[in-house]
N, C-alpha and C positions, 0 to 999 in steps of 0.2 A: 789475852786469852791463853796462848803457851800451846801447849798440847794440846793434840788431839787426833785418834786415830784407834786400833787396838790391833788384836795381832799379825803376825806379818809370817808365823813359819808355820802352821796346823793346817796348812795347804793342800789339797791333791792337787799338784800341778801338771798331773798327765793329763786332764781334760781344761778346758776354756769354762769360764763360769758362765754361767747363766743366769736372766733373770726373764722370764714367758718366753725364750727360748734366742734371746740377744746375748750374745758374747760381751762378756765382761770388759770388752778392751779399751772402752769408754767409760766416760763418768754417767751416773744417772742425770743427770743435768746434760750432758753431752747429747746423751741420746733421750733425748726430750722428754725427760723424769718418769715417768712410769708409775706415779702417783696410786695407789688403790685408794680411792675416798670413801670414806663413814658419813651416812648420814649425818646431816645436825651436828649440834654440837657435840664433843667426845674433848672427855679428858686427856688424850696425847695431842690434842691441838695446839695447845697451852699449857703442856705440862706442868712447866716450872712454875706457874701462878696457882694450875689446880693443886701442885701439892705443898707449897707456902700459904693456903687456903684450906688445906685438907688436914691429911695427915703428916706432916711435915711443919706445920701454922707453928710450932713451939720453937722450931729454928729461925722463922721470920726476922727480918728487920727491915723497917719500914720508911719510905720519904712518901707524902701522900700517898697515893694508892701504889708506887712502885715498891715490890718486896726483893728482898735476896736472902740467899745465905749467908753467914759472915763469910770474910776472903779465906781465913784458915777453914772452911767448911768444905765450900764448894766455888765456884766460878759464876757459878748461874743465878741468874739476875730474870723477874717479872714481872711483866705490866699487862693490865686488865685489857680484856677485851676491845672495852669501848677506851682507850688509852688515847688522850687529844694531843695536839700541839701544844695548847697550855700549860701540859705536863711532863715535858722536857725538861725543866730546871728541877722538878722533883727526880729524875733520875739522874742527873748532872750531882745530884746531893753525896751520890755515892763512885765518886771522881775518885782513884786515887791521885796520891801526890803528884803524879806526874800528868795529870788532867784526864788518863785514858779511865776506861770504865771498861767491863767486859759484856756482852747482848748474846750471848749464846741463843738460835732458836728462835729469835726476832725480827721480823722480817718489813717493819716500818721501815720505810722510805727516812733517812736522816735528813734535819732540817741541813738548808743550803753550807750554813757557817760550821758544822760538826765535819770531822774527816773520819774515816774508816781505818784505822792503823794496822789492822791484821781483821782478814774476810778468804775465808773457806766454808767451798759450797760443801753440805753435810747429809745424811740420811738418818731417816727413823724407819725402825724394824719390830715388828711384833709377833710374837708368838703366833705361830700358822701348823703346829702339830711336830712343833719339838719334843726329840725322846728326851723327856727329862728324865734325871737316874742321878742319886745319890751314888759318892763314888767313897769306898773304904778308905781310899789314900786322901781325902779329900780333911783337912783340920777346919775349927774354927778360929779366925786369926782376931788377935786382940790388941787393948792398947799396948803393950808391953811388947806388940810387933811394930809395931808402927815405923820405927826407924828405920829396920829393914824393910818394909813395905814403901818407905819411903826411897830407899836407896833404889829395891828393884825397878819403880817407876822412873826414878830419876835417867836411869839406863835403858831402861826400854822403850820409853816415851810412848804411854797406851793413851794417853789423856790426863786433865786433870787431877791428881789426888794431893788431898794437903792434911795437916796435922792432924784435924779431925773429922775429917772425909768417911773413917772408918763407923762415925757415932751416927750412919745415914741409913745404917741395914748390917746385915752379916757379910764379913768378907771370909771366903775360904782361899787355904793355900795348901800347895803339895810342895813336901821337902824332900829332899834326897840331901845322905849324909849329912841333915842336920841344916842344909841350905835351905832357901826360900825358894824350890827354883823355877816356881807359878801361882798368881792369886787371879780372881774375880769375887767380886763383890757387888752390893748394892746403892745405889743414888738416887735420884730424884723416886718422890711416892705419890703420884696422882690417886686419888681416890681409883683403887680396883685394878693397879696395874703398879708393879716394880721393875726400873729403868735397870739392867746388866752394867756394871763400868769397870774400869780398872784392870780389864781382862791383857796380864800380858804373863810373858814367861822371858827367862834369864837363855842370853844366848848359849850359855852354854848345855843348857836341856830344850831347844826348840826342837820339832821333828818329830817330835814323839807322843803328840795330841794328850799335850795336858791343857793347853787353852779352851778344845771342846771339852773337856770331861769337865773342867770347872764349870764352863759358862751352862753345859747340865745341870751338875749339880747346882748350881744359885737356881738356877728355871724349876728343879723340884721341889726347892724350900718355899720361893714362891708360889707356887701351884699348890703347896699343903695350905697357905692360907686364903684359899680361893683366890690368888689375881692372876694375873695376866702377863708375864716377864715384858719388855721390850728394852732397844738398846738406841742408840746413836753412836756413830762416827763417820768420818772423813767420807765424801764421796769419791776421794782420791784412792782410798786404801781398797784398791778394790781386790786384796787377798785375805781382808779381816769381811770383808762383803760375802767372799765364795766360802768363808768359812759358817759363818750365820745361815746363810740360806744354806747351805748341806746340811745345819743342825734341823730346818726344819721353822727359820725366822723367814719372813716375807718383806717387802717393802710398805711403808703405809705412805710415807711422806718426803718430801725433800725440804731441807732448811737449811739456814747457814750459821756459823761459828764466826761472831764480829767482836774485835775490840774498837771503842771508837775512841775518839778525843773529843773534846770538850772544851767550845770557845771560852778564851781566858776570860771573857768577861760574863762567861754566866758558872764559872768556877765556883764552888763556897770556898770560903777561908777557911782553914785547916782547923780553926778549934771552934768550927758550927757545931753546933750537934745534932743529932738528925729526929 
């Protein structure tokens, strides 16, 4: 899975963050999640299925009912609701070479013979009366940025982004002297809600709340199309946490971020096709 997290300096760190009035200085899992639950079912329960099902269904690729992006896309990988044991070997289909597979947001119990290679506990945030506001300095970032988008993430490490992560929604970025030196963008698309990602800035302009004013501005482009922004990251990061809840994001859920392995004997051979 690699990355994952988002930023680390659009801080007020003269005060303790808060969340119903708990100090930040634990994980939401630490202090026993804090969970707000949705009736019924809700499209961020299952996101990455509702929007490989939804609006996102033309990025699909598929092993029985298990979907994903491709790898140059995104990281995130879905399985159905009603997802059985039988259907293990359908998500085993999308092993890379080295047997691991990525589960972002998954929270099935692995059978006994599968290992966990990389497992961080996560949060999901949603829109709770964020000032959204288009920001003047604020560009639309395109293929033609990419490399550099790719470089800034490389260095910042906000989370996933890869060749064409940018073809998922609108990224913007704010330059100074011609540099890159902050983007946020869009990812996963659940039916009536658009997931925030990618949100980081170049150390050498942190400090100076360009991470909020982006991850605004994406929350107003959203909001023009009637949905509903929300985000994920690290339950670890808990200064990209104090940064969301001061824009005005709340907690909805807690999830986790797993790469697993994949018993060599339920492997495909490398020229299956899926």
């Amino acid at each position: 899975m690699g990355r994952l997290g988002a930023p680390h300096d659009e801080t007020d760190r003269s005060r303790p963050a808060t969340t119903e009035g708990v100090p930040m200085t634990q994980t939401y899992e630490e202090r026993g999640g804090g969970t707000v639950p949705d009736a019924g079912a809700h499209p961020l329960d299952n996101p990455a299925y509702a929007a490989l099902t939804g609006p996102h269904a033309h990025f699909a690729e598929r092993s029985g009912r298990v979907l994903r992006y491709g790898p140059d896309v995104s990281p995130w990988l879905a399985l159905p609701d009603d997802f059985t044991a039988e259907e293990w070997p359908d998500l085993a289909a999308f092993a890379a070479a080295d047997g691991t597979v990525p589960v972002p947001g998954i929270r099935l119990d692995l059978p006994d013979d599968w290992e966990a290679t990389f497992d961080m506990p996560g949060v999901q945030l949603v829109d709770d009366g964020v000032d959204a506001a288009h920001d003047a300095e604020a560009v639309r970032l395109s293929e033609t940025d990419v490399p550099e988008m790719l470089d800034l993430v490389a260095r910042t490490q906000p989370g996933p982004f890869e060749a064409r992560t940018i073809e998922l929604g609108t990224y913007l970025g704010i330059r100074r002297d011609g540099v890159l030196a902050a983007m946020a963008g869009e990812r996963l698309h659940p039916p009536g809600f658009t997931e925030i990602s990618a949100v980081c800035t170049d150390p050498a302009f942190r400090g100076q709340g360009l991470a909020g004013r982006l991850v605004r501005a994406v929350a107003a482009g959203i909001r023009e199309r009637g949905e509903t922004p929300f985000l994920h990251t690290s339950a670890h990061n808990t200064d990209a946490i104090r940064l969301y809840e001061a824009l005005g994001f709340r907690l909805r859920r807690t999830t986790r971020f797993r790469t697993v392995r994949v018993p060599a004997a339920v492997q495909p051979s490398r020229d299956a096709s899926l």
